[in-house]
C-alpha positions as CSV (number, residue, x, y, z in Angstrom):
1,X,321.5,91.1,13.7
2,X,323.8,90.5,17.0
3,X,326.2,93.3,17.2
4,X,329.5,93.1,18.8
5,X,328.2,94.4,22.1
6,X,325.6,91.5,22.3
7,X,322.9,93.4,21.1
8,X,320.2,92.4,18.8
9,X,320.2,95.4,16.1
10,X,317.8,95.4,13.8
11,X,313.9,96.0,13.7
12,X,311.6,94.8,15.8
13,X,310.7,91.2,13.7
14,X,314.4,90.4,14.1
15,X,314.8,91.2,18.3
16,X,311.8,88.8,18.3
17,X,313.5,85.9,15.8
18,X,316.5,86.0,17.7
19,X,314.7,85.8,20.9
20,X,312.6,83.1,19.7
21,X,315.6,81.3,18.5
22,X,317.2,81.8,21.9
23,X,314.2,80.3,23.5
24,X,314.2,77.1,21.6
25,X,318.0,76.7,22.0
26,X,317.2,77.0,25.7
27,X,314.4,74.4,26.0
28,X,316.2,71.9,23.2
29,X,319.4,71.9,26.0
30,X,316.9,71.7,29.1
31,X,315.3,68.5,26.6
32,X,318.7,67.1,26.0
33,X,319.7,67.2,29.4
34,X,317.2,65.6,30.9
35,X,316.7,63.0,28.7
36,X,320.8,61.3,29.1
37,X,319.6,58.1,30.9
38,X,317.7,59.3,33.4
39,X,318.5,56.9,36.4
40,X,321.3,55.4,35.0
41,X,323.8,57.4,36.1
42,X,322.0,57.4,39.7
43,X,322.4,53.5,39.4
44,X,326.0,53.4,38.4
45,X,326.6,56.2,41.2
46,X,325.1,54.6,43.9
47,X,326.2,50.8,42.8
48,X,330.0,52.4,43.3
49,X,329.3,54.4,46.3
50,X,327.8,51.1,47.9
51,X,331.1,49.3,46.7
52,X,333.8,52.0,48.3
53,X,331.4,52.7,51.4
54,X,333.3,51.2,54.3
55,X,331.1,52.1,57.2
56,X,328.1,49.6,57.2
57,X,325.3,51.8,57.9
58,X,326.0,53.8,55.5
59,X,325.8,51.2,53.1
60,X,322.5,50.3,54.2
61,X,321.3,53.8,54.4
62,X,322.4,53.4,50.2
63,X,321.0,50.3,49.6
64,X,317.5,52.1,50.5
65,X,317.9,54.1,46.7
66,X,319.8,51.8,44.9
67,X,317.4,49.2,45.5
68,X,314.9,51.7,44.5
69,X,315.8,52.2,41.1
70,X,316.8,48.8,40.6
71,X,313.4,47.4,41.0
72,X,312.2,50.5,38.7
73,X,314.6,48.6,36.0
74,X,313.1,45.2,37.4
75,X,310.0,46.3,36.7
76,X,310.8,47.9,33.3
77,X,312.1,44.8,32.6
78,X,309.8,42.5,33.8
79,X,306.6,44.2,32.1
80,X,308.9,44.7,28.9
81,X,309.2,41.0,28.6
82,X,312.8,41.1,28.9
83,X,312.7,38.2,32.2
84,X,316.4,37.4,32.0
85,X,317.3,41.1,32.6
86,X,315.2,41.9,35.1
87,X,316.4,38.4,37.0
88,X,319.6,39.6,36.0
89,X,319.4,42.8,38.5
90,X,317.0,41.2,41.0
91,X,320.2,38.6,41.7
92,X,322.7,41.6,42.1
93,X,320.5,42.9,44.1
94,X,320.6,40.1,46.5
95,X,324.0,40.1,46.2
96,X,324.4,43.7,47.5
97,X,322.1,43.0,50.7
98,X,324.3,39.8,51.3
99,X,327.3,42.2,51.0
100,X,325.7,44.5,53.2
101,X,324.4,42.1,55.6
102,X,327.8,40.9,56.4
103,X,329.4,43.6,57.1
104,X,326.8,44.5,59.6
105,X,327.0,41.0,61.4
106,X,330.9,41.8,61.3
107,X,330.6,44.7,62.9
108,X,329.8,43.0,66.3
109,X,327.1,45.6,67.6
110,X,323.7,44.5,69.5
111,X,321.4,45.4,66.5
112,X,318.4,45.5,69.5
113,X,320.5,48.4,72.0
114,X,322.3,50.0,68.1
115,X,319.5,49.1,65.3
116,X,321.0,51.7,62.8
117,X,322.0,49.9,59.5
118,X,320.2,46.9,60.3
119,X,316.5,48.7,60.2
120,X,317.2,50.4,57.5
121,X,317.6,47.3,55.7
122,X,315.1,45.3,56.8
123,X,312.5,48.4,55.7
124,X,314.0,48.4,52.1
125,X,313.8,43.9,52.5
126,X,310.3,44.4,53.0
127,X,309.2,46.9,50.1
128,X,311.3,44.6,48.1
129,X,309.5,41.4,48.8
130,X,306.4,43.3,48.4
131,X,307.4,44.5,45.0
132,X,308.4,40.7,43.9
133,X,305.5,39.5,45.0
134,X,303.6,42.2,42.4
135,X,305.7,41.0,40.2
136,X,305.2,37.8,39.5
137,X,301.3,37.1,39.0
138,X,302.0,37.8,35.6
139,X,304.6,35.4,34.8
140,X,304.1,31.4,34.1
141,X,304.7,29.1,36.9
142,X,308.3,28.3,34.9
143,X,309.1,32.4,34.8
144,X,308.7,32.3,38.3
145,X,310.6,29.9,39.4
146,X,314.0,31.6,39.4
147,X,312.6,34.5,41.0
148,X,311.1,32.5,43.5
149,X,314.5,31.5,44.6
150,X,315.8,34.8,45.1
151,X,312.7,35.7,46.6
152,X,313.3,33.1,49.4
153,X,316.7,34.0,50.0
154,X,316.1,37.7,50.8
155,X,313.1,36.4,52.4
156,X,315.6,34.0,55.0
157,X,317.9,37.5,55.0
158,X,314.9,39.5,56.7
159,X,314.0,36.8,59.1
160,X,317.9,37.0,59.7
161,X,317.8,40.9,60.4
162,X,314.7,40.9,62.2
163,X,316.0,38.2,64.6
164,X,318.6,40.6,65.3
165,X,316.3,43.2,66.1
166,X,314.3,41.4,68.1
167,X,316.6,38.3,69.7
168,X,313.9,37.7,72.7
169,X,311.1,35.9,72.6
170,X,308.3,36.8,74.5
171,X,308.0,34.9,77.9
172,X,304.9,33.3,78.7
173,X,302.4,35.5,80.5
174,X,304.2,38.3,79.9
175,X,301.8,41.3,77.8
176,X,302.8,39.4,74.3
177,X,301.1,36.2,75.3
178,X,297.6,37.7,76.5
């Protein structure tokens, strides 16, 4: 028995119940608790930080994770069958870089001489194309076809970004052309 003190009283089988009882209350709350959505709360968290974030490298610095878990759900998606909701999240995806892209052109700054934001970006364009292209092998030329289209835009979006990273082309005879 638990007397008023917060002390088991009792003999020794019921100490051990009421630890044992303790134990499972602890681990069924440690269960519970990491079992509410995992990610989805990080996704909803970082979808409104991205939204509220004014300064545009730190909104590139966020789309790093948030495109992170949103190809996890792409993926979950995808291999679940359920095409429509991973296209779905793959097209508000590409409407975040766009969002982010912009405000990085509208800042003004030489992305060659100030690159941060804009390589940030065009790190997490990369894994992203990579992980579309793993995507679709599995789906029928039709399935693809949608996400061949947002492949190509955030495909023309990193050609944009690395052109402003790299604006110069090499001149002739110079270590480049040998």
């Amino acid at each position: 028995m638990l007397a008023a003190s917060g002390q088991v009283t009792g003999g020794p089988g019921m100490r051990a119940k009421a630890l044992w009882i303790f134990a499972l209350t602890v681990a069924l709350a440690l269960v519970l608790l990491a079992n509410v959505a995992p990610g989805q709360n990080n996704l909803a968290e970082l979808r409104s930080r991205l939204e509220h974030e004014t300064n545009p490298v730190s909104k590139a610095k966020i789309m790093h994770d948030l495109g992170e878990l949103e190809f996890k759900e792409i993926e979950r998606d995808v291999s679940g069958g359920h095409l429509s909701e991973g296209l779905a999240i793959l097209k508000q995806y590409d409407a975040e870089v766009h969002t982010c892209v912009q405000a990085l052109d509208k800042k003004g700054e030489n992305a060659e001489k100030h690159p941060a934001g804009f390589k940030q970006l065009q790190f997490s364009l990369r894994e992203s194309l990579r992980r579309i292209d793993a995507l679709m092998p599995g789906m029928t030329a039709d399935d693809q076809a949608p996400f061949l289209e947002v492949r190509n835009d955030l495909s023309e979006v990193d050609q944009h970004i690395f052109r402003e990273l790299f604006p110069r082309e090499p001149s002739e005879g110079g270590p480049a052309s040998k």
